[in-house]
C-alpha positions as CSV (number, residue, x, y, z in Angstrom):
1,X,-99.7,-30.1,215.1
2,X,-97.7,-32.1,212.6
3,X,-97.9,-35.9,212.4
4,X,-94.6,-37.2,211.9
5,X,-94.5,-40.9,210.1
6,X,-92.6,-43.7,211.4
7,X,-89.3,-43.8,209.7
8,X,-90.1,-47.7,209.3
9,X,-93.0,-46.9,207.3
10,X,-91.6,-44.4,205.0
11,X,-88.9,-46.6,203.8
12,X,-91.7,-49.3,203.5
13,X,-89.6,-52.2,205.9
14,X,-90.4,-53.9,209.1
15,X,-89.1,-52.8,212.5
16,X,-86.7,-56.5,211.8
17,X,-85.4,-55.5,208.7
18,X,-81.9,-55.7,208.6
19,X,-79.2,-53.1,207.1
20,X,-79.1,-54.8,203.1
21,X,-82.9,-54.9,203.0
22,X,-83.2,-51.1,204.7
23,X,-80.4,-49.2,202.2
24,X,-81.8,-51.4,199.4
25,X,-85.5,-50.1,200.0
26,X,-84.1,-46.3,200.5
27,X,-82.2,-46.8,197.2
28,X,-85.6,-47.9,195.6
29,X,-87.1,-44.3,197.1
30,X,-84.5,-42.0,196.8
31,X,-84.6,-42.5,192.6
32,X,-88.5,-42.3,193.0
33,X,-89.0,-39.5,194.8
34,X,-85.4,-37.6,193.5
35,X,-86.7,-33.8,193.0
36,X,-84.5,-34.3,189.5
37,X,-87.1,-36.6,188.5
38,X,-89.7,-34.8,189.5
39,X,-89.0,-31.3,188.8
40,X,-91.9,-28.7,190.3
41,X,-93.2,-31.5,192.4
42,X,-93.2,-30.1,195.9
43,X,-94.9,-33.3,197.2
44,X,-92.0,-35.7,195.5
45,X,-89.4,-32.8,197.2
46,X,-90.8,-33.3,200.9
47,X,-91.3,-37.3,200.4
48,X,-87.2,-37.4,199.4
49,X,-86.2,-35.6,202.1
50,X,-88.8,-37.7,204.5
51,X,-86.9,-40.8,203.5
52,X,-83.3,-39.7,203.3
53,X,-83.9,-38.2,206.9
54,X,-85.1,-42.0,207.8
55,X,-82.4,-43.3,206.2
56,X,-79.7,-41.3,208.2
57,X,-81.1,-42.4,211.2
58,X,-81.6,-46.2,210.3
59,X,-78.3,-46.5,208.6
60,X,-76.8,-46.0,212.0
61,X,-77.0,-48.7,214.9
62,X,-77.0,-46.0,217.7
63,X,-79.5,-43.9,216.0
64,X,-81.4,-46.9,215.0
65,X,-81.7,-48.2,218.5
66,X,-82.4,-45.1,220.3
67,X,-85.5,-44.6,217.5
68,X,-86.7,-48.1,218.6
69,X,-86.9,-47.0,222.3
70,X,-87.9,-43.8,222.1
71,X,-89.0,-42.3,219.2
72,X,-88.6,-38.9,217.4
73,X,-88.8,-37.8,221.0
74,X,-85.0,-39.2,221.1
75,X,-83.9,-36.6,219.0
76,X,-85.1,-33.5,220.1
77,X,-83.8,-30.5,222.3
78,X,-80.2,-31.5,220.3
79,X,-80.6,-35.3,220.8
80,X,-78.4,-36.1,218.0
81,X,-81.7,-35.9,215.1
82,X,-80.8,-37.2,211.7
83,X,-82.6,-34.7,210.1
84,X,-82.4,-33.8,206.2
85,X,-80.7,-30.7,207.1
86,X,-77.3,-32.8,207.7
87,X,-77.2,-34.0,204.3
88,X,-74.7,-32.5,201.7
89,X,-76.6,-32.8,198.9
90,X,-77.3,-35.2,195.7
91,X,-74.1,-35.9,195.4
92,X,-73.8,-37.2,199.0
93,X,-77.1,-39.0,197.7
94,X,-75.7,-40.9,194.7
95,X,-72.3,-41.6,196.5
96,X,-74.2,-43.3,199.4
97,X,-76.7,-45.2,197.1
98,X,-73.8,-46.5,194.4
99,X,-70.7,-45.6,196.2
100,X,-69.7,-49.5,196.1
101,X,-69.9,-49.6,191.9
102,X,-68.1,-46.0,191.6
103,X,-64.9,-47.6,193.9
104,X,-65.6,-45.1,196.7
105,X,-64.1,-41.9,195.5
106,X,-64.7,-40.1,198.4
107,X,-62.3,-42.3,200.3
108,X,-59.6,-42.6,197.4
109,X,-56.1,-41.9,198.1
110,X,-55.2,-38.3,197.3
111,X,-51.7,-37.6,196.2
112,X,-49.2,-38.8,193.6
113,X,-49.5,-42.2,192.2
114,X,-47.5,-45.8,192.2
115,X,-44.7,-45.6,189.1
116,X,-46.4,-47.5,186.2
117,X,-45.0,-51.1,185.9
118,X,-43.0,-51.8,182.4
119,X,-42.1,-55.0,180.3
120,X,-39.2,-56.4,178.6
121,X,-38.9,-58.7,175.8
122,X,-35.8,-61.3,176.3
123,X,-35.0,-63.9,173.7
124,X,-33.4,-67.3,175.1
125,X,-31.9,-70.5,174.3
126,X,-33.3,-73.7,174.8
127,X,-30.1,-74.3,176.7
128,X,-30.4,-71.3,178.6
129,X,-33.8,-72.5,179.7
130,X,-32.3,-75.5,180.5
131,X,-29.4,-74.4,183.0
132,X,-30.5,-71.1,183.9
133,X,-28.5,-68.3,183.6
134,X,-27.6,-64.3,185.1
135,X,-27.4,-61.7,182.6
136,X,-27.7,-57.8,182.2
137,X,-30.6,-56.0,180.6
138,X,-30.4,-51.8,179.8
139,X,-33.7,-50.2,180.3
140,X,-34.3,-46.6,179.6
141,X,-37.0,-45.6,182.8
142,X,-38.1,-42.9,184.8
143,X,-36.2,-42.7,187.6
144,X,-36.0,-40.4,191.1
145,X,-34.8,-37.2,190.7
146,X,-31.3,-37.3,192.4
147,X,-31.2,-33.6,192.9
148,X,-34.2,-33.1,195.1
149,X,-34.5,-37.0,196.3
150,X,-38.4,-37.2,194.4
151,X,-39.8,-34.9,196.2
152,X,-40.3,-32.3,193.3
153,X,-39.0,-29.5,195.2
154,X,-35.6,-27.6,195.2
155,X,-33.4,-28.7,197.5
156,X,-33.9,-26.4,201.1
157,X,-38.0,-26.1,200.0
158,X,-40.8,-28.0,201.1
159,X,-44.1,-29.1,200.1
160,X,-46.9,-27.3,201.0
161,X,-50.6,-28.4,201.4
162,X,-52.7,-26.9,198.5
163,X,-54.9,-24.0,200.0
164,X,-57.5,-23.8,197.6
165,X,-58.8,-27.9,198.6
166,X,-56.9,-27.6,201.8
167,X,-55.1,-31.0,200.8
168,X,-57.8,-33.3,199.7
169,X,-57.5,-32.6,196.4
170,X,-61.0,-31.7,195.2
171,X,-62.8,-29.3,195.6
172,X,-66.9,-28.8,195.8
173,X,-69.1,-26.6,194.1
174,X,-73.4,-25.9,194.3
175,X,-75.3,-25.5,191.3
176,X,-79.1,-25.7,192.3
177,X,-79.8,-28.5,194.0
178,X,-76.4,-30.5,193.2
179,X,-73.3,-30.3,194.8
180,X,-70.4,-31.3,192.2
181,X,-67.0,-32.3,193.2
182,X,-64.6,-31.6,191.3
183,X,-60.5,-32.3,191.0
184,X,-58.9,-29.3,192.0
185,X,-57.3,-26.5,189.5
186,X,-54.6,-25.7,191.8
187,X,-52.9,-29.2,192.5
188,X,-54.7,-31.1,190.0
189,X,-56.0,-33.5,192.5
190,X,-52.7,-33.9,194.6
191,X,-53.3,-32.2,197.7
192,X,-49.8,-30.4,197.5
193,X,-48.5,-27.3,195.9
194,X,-44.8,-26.7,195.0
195,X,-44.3,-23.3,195.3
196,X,-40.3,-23.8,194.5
197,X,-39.9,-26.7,191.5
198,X,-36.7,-28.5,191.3
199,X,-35.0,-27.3,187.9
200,X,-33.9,-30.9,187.0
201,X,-37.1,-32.4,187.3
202,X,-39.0,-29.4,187.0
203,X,-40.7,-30.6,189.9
204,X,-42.0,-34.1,188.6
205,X,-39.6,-35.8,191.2
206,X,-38.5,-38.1,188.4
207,X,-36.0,-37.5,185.3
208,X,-35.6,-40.3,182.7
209,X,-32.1,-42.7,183.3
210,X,-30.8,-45.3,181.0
211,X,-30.2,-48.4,184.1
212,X,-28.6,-51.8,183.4
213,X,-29.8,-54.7,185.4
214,X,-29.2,-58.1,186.4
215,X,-31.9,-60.7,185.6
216,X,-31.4,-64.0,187.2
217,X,-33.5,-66.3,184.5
218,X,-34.0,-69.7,187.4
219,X,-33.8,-73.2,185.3
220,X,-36.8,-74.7,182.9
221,X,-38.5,-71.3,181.9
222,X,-40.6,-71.7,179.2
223,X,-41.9,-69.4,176.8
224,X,-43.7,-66.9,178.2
225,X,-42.2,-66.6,181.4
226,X,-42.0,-64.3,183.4
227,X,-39.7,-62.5,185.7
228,X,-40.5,-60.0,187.7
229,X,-37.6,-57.0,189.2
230,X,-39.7,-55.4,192.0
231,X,-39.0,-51.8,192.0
232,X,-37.5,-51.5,189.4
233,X,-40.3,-49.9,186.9
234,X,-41.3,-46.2,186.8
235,X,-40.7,-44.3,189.7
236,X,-44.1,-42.4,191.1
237,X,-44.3,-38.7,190.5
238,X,-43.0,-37.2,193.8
239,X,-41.5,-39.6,195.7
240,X,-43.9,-42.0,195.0
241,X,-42.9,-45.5,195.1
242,X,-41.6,-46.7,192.0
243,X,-43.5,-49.9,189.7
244,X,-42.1,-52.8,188.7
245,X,-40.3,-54.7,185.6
246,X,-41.1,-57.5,184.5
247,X,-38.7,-60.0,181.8
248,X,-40.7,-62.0,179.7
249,X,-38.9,-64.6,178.1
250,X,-39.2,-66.0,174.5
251,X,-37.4,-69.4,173.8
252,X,-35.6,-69.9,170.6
253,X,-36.6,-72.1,168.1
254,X,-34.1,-75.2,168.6
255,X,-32.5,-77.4,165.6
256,X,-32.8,-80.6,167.2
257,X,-35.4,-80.7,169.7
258,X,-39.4,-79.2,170.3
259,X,-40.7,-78.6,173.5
260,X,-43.8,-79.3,175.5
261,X,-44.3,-78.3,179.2
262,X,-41.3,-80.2,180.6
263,X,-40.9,-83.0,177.3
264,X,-38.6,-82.9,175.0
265,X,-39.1,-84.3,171.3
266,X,-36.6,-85.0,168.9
267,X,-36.1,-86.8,165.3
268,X,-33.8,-90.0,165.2
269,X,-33.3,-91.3,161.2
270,X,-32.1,-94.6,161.7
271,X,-31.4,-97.1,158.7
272,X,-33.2,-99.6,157.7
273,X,-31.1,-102.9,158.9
274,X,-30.7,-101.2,162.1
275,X,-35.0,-101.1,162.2
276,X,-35.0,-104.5,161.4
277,X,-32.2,-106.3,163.2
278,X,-32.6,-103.7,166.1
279,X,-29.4,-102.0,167.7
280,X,-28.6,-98.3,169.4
281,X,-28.4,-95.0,168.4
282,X,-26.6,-91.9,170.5
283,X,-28.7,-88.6,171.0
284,X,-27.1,-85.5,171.9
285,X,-29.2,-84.2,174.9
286,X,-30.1,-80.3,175.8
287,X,-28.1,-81.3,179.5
288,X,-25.1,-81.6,176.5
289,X,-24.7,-85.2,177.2
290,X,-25.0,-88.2,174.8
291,X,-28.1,-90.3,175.6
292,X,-28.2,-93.7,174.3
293,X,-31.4,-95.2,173.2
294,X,-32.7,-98.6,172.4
295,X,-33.8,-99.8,169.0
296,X,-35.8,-102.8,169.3
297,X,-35.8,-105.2,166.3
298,X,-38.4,-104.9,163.9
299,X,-39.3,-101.0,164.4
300,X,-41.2,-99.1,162.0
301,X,-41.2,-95.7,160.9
302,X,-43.2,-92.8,163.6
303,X,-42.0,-95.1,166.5
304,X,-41.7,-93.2,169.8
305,X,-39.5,-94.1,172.4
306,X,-39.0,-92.3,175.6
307,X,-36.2,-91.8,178.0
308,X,-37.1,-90.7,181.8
309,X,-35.3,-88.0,183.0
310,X,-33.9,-86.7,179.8
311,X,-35.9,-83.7,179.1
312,X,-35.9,-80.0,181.2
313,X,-35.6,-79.2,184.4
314,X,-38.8,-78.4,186.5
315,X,-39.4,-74.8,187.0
316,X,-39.1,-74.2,190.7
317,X,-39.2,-78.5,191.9
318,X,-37.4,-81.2,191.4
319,X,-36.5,-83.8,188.7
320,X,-36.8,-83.4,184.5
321,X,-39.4,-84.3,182.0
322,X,-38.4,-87.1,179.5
323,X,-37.0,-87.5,176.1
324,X,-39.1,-88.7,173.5
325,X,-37.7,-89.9,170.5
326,X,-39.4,-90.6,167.0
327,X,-38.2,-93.1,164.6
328,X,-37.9,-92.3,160.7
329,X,-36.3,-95.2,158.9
330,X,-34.8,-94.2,156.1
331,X,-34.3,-96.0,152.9
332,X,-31.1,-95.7,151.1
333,X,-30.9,-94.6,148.0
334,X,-27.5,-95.2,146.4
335,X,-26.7,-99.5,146.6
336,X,-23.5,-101.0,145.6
337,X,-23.5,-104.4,143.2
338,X,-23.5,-106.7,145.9
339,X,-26.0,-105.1,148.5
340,X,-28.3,-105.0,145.4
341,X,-27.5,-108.3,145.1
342,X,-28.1,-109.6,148.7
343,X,-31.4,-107.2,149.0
344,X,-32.8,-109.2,145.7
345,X,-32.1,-112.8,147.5
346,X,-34.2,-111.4,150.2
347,X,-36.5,-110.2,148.4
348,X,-37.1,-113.3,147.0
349,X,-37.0,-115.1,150.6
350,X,-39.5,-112.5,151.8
351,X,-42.0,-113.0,148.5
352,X,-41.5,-117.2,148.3
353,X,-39.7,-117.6,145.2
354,X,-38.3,-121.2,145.1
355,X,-35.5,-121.1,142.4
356,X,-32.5,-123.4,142.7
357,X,-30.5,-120.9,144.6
358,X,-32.5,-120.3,147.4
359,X,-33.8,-123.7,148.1
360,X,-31.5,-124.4,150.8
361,X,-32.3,-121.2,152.3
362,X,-35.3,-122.0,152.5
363,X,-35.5,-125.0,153.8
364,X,-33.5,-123.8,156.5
365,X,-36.1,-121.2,157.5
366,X,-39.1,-123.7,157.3
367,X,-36.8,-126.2,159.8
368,X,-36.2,-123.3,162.1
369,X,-39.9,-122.1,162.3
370,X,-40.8,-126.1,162.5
C-alpha cells in the first residue's frame, strides 16, 4: 500500500501558513526538484510532481479546506483531486511561479493594438504665452481607412476568427517535457484572419492622411509645455482606437525680457543724475502696457526693483507673477563744456577741495548738515 505525504509537509509549511508563504515555499521546490535540473533523476521527477500536485490543491481555498477536513480521502472516486495529471506542463510551471514579473501573458489582450501616440514641436512667443492663443498645426498621421471604416476588410466581408489558434492568437507546441507557446503563423498573434483585404489599406485598416488641427495653447505656458489632442495620434491597426498628439511648446527667446516660472526680468539703463537724485522710468510690459517704476534716490548699479502683478499669467489659476527690474546706471560718455564744468565743481564738493570758488558752497552744506 502506498503512503501518501501530507501535502503540508511536502511543501515544508504549517497547516496556518497562509497563501504568500505557501506559493513562496512551492516556488523554492519547484526550481529544486525541476526534472530540467535534474535530468535522469527519477527521484527529483516524482518529488516535483509530489509538490506541484500539493500546490494545486493548496493554492485553492475550496480544495484547501476540503484537504483540512478530510484528507486525500476528499478527492477520490472523482472528488475534484488536484493531481499532477491536471497540469499543462513547465510552461504552466514557470507562468504560475513568475507570471507577476513576465506581466501575465497568458491573460494579455489578444488582437490589434492602441495607435502609437506622436509629438509635435511648436515654437511660441513670449506674448503668445502670455495671452494664449488658437492656431492650426498639419500633421502627416496614420489615419482610419475610409473605405472599409478600419476594419481591414473589403467592404461586404467580415472578419473571421483565426482557425489555426481558434482566436487567442498563440498557439502551443510539446517538445519533451516543455510545452512552448508560441504567437501564431497564421494571424501573427491577432486572433483574426482577413480572408478579403481591403485594397486601400491592403487590410491594415489605416492609410496615411496629411490632417490640420486646431491647438488651443491656454495662457502662461512655459517652455516645455505640453498639450495634449486626445485621439488624434495613430490610428490602431484594425479599427483600433487611435493614440494621441501631443504639442510641445518652445518659447522664443525675447529681446526685452527673461523668464522664470511666472517672473519676469528685464534691464532698465537709467542715467546717472536720475540714480542720484531719483525719479521714474516707463517699462514696456509683455501685457503691452507701459509700467511705471520708481527710482529711489541714490540707487546703484544691479539694483532690483519689483512690480506685483506685472509678470505672466498663471497657468490654469489666477493672478500674474511680478516684474523685476534691474538697474544699470550708465555713465555718459560725450559731456558738453559746461556739464564738464558743473561735474568738476562737484567733484570738488564731493573730494573737499576749499578753493575761493566753492567756499560758499560749502559752507552752505556744513550749515545744512549742522
Amino acid at each position: 500500500m502506498t503512503t501518501e505525504v501530507d501535502f503540508y509537509e511536502l511543501l515544508e509549511v504549517e497547516r496556518t501558513a497562509d497563501d504568500a508563504t505557501i506559493k513562496s515555499s512551492y516556488r523554492k521546490l519547484a526550481m529544486k526538484f525541476h526534472p530540467d535540473k535534474n535530468a535522469g533523476c527519477k527521484d527529483s521527477e516524482g518529488k516535483f510532481k509530489a509538490i506541484s500536485e500539493a500546490y494545486e490543491c493548496l493554492k485553492d481555498p475550496q480544495k484547501r479546506a476540503a484537504y483540512d477536513r478530510f484528507g486525500h480521502e476528499a478527492f477520490r472516486n472523482g472528488g475534484g483531486g488536484g493531481g499532477a495529471q491536471d497540469f499543462g506542463g513547465f510552461s504552466d510551471i514557470f507562468e504560475n511561479i513568475f507570471g507577476e514579473f513576465m506581466g501575465g501573458q497568458r491573460g494579455a489582450q489578444r488582437g490589434p493594438r492602441r495607435g502609437a501616440d506622436l509629438r509635435y514641436d511648436m515654437e511660441i512667443t513670449l506674448e503668445d504665452a502670455f495671452r494664449g492663443k488658437s492656431t492650426d498645426v498639419t500633421v502627416d498621421v496614420s489615419a482610419v481607412c475610409d473605405t472599409c471604416d478600419g476594419s481591414g476588410a473589403t467592404p461586404g466581408t467580415s472578419v473571421k476568427s483565426c482557425a489555426t489558434c481558434a482566436g487567442h492568437g498563440k498557439v502551443r507546441a510539446q517538445q519533451g517535457f516543455f510545452v512552448v507557446e508560441r504567437t501564431c503563423p497564421t494571424c501573427h498573434g491577432q486572433g483574426e484572419v482577413i480572408a478579403d483585404p481591403c485594397r486601400t489599406c491592403r487590410g491594415e485598416g489605416r492609410v496615411e492622411k496629411t490632417k490640420t488641427l486646431t491647438v488651443n495653447i491656454p495662457p502662461g505656458v512655459d517652455e516645455g509645455t505640453r498639450v495634449r489632442l486626445t485621439g488624434e495620434g495613430e490610428a490602431g491597426a484594425r479599427g483600433a482606437p487611435p493614440g494621441d498628439l501631443y504639442i510641445f511648446l518652445h518659447v522664443a527667446r525675447h529681446s526685452i525680457f527673461e523668464r522664470e516660472g511666472t517672473t519676469l526680468f528685464a534691464r532698465a539703463p537709467i542715467s546717472f543724475t536720475t540714480a542720484s537724485l531719483g525719479g521714474e522710468i516707463s517699462i514696456p510690459g509683455a501685457d503691452g502696457e507701459l509700467h511705471t517704476i520708481k527710482i529711489p534716490a541714490g540707487t546703484q548699479s544691479g539694483r532690483e526693483l519689483r512690480q506685483r502683478g506685472a509678470g505672466m499669467p498663471v497657468l490654469q489659476g489666477r493672478g500674474r507673477g511680478d516684474l523685476v527690474v534691474r538697474i544699470e546706471v550708465e555713465t555718459p560718455t560725450k559731456l558738453s563744456a559746461r556739464q564738464k564744468e558743473l561735474l568738476e565743481q562737484f567733484r570738488a564738493t564731493e573730494n573737499g577741495d576749499c578753493n575761493p570758488q566753492t567756499t560758499g558752497f560749502f559752507h552752505k552744506v556744513k550749515s545744512a548738515l549742522g
